[in-house]
C-alpha positions in Angstrom: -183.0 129.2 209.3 -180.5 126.2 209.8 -182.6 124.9 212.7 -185.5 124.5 210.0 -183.5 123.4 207.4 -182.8 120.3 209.8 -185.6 120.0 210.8 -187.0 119.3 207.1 -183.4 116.9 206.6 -184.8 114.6 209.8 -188.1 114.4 208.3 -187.1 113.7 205.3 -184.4 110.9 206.5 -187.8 109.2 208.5 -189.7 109.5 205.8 -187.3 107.2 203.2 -186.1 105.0 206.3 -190.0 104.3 207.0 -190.3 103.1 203.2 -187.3 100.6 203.2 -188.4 99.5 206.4 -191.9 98.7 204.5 -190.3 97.1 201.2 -188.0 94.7 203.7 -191.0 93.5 205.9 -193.4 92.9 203.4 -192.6 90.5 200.8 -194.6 90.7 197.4 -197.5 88.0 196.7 -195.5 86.2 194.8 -193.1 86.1 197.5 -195.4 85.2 200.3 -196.6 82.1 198.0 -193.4 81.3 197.3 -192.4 81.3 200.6 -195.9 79.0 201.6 -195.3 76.6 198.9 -191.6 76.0 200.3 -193.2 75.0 203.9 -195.8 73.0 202.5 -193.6 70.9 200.6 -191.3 70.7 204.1 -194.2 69.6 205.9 -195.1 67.2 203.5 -192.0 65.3 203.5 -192.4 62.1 205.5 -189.4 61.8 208.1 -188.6 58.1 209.0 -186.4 57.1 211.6 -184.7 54.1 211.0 -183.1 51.9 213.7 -181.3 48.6 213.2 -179.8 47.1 215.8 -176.6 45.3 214.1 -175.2 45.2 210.4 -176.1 41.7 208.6 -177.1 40.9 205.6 -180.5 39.5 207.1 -181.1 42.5 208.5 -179.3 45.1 206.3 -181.7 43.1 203.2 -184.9 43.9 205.7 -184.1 47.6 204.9 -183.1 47.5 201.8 -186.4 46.1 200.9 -188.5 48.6 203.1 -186.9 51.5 201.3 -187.3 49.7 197.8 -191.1 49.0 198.6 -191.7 53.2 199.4 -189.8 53.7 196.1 -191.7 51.3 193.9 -195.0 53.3 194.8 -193.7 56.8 193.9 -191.9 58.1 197.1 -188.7 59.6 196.3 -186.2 60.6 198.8 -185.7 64.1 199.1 -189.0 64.9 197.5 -191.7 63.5 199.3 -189.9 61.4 201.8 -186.8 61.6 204.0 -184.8 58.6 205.9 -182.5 58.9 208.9 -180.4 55.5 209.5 -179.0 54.6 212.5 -177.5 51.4 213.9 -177.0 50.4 217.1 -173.9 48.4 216.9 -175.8 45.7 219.1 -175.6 47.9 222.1 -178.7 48.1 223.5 -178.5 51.3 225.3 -177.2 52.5 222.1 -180.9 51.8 220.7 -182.6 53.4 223.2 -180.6 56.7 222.8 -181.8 56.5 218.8 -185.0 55.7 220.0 -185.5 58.4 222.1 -183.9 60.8 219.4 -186.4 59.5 216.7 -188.9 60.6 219.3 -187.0 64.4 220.0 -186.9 64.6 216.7 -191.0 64.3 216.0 -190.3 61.5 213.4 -193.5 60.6 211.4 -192.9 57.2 211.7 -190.2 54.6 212.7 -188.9 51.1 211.4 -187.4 49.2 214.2 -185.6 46.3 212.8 -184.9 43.2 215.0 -186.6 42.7 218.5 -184.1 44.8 220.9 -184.6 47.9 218.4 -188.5 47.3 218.0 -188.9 47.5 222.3 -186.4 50.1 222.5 -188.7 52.1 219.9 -192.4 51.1 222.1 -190.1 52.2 225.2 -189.9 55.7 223.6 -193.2 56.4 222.3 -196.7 55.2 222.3 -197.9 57.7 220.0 -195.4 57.4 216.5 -196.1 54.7 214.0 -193.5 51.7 214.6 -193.4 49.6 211.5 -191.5 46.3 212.9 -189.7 43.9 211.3 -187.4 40.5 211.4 -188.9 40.5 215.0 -189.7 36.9 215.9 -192.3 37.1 218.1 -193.8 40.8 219.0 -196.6 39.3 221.9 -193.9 37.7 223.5 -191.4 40.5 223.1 -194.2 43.2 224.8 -194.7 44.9 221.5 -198.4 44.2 220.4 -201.7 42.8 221.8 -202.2 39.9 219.6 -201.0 39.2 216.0 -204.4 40.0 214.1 -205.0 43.6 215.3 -201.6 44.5 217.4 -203.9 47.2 219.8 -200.8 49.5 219.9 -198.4 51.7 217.8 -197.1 48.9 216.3 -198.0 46.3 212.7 -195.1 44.7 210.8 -193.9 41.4 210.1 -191.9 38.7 212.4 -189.4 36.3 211.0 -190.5 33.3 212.7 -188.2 30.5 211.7 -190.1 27.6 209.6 -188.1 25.1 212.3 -190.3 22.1 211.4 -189.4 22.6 207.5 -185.7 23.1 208.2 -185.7 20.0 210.6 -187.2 18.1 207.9 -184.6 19.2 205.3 -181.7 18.3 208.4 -183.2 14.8 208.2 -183.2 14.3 204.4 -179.4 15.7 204.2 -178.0 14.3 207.1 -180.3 11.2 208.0 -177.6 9.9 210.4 -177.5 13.1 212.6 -178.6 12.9 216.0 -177.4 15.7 218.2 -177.9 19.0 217.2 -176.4 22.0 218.7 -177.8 25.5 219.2 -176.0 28.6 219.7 -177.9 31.6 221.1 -178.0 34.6 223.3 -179.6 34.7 227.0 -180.1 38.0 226.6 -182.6 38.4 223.0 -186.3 37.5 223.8 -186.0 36.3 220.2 -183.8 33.5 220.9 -185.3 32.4 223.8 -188.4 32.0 221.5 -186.5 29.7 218.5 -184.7 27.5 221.4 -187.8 26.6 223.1 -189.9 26.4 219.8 -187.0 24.1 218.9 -186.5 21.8 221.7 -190.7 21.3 221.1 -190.0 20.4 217.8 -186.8 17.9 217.9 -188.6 15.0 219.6 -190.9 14.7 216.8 -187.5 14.3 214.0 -185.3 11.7 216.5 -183.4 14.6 217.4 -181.4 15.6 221.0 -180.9 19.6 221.3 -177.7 20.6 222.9 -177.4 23.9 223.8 -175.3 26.6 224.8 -176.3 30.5 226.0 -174.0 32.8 225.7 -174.1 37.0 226.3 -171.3 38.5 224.3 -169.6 37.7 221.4 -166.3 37.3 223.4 -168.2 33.7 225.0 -168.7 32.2 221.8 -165.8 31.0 220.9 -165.5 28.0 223.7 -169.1 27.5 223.8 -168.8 26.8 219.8 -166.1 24.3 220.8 -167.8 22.8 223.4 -171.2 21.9 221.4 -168.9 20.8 218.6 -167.5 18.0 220.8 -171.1 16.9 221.5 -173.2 16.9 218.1 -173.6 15.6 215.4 -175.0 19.0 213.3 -175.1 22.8 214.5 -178.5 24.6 214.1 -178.2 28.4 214.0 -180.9 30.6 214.8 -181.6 34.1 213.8 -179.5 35.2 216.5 -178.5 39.2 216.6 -175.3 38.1 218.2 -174.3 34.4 217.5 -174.9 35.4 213.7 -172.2 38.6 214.2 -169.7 35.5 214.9 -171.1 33.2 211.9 -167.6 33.2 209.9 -166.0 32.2 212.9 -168.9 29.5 213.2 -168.5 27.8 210.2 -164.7 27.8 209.9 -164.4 25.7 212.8 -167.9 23.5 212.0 -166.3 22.3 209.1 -163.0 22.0 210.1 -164.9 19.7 212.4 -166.5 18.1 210.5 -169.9 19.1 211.1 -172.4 20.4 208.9 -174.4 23.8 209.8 -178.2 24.0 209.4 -179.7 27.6 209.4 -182.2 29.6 209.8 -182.0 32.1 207.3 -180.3 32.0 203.4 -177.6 34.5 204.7 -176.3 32.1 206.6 -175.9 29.7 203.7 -173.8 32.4 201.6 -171.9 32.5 204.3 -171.1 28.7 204.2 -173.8 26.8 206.1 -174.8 23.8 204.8 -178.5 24.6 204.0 -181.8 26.4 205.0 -185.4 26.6 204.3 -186.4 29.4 205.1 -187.4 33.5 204.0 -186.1 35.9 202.3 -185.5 39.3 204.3 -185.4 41.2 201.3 -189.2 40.3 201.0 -190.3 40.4 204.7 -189.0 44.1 204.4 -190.7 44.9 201.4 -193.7 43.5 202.8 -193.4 46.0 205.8 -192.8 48.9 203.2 -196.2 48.2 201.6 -197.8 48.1 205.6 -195.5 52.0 206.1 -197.4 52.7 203.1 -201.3 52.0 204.4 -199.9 54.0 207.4 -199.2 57.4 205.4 -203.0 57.0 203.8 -204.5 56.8 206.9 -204.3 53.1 208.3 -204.0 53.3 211.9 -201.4 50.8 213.0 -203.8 49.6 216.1 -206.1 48.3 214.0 -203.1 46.1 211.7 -202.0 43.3 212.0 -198.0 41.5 212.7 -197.5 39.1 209.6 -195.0 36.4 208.1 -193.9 35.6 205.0 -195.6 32.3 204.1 -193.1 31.6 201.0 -190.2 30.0 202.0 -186.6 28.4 199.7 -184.6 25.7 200.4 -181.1 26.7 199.5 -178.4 24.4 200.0 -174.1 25.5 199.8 -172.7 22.7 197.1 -169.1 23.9 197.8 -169.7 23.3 201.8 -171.8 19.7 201.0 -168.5 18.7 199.1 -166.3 20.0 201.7 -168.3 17.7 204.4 -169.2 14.5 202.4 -172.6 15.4 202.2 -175.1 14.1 199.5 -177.6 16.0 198.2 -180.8 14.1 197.2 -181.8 14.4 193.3 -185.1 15.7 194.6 -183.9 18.0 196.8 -181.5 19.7 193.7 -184.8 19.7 191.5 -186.6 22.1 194.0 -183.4 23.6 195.8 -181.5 26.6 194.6 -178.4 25.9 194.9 -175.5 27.9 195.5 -171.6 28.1 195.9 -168.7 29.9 197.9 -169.3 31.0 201.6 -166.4 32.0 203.7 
């Protein structure tokens, strides 16, 4: 009697065990589309990997304006779109390890700003979306087949300096000058680019180039000094490095008395004398709108590497006082012109 009594308490026990079992494993419809709808919207979140390879405000303005160009055309972050940042310090093996995480972490697309963080990026994958930018010259640098249709991973824009404008601005501000020294590191493709695109370009304004190479930050200071000695005006690229020293550059050009011609308006806030030149802000923006075509289907192979064609001449007044200089009526007409610097 007690043996079947048990035996009907087991069966029993299975019987209600088997039916929890069954409500836990199978979710209700509403559930299950609940559940489906969650991991479609997951999967339809676009992850970017961003890499920068040093903090500037050239740079730092490049991303701001990519970001602000994916926001302007209804991507919101969190909902539809997700950004990972990383910068690199200006340690190149730093670049490739975020490269290759990007790439671990099956990224949908990249933004590689500056030229060391755009070939670190190519070096990881040939198969992700690289959106470039504030990358002087991407042929030269390895990145893309030619400028019109790149034939790789890669479209975006380069920051190619507009040196012949910015000479001709050196000669109608400083008409004496003679000597002008440059600044830049052996080390960035970039530079090498702007120094030999400007030692084409000087003959054609009167002008000697004087330069100095230097490969950390830590050499900078005595081959400032040394160029200083020599010229009569300092030209300074867009330079990863030399532009990480550029307070320490214009302190001691204008306690020397010499006036700084840049490459880029940052520079200029910072207390250069002057620039024609782009605005990163745009050329970043420019590359959001390209990251854009990407996610509708554009394949970057068949885009193109572009420049900004607009260009401002901004010139520092308290840095033109500071140094003597005179600025031209004409050149305050079309000029914006700015104060303070460091």
């Amino acid at each position: 009697m007690v043996g079947k009594k048990f035996l009907n308490l087991v069966v029993i026990m299975l019987l209600v065990g088997s039916l929890l079992i069954g409500c836990t494993a199978s979710p209700t419809p509403l559930e299950a589309e609940e559940s489906n709808t969650a991991s479609k919207q997951q999967d339809d979140i676009i992850k970017i990997g961003i890499t920068q390879l040093v903090e500037h405000p050239a740079l730092d303005a490049s991303r701001q304006g990519f970001i602000a160009a994916l926001e302007e055309n209804g991507y919101i972050s969190g909902e539809n779109f997700e950004i990972e940042y990383q910068n690199a310090q200006n340690d190149i093996p730093t670049a490739q390890t975020i490269a290759s995480n990007f790439v671990a972490d099956k990224k949908d697309m990249i933004l590689a700003i500056a030229t060391p963080s755009a070939q670190a990026a190519y070096n990881a994958t040939k198969d992700i979306p690289i959106l470039i930018t504030a990358v002087t010259d991407p042929i030269e640098a390895g990145l893309v087949k030619s400028w019109e249709k790149t034939g790789t991973n890669i479209a975006g824009t380069s920051d190619m300096n507009p040196v012949k404008e910015q000479f001709k601005l050196l000669n109608q501000l400083i008409p004496t000058a003679k000597k002008v020294g440059v600044l830049y590191n052996t080390s960035e493709v970039n530079s090498e680019i702007q120094v030999n695109k400007i030692e084409n370009l000087a003959p054609n304004f009167d002008l000697e180039i004087k330069k100095a190479g230097v490969t950390s930050v830590n050499e900078i200071s005595q081959a400032l000094q040394e160029l200083l000695n020599e010229v009569d005006v300092m030209y300074v690229p867009t330079d990863n490095l030399v532009v990480s020293a550029i307070p320490l550059i214009v302190n001691e050009s204008i306690d020397k008395n010499i006036p700084i011609i840049a490459a880029e308006e940052g520079h200029v806030k910072a207390g250069a004398l002057a620039t024609e030149g782009i605005e990163y802000y745009k050329l970043g923006f420019q590359t959001g709108l390209m990251a854009i075509d990407i996610i509708n289907g554009e394949k970057p192979e068949n885009m193109s590497v572009d420049t900004l064609k607009d260009t401002q001449i901004i010139i520092n007044e308290d840095t033109a006082e500071k140094l003597g200089v005179h600025i031209p009526e004409e050149l305050k007409k079309s000029a914006e012109i700015i104060k303070g610097g460091e």
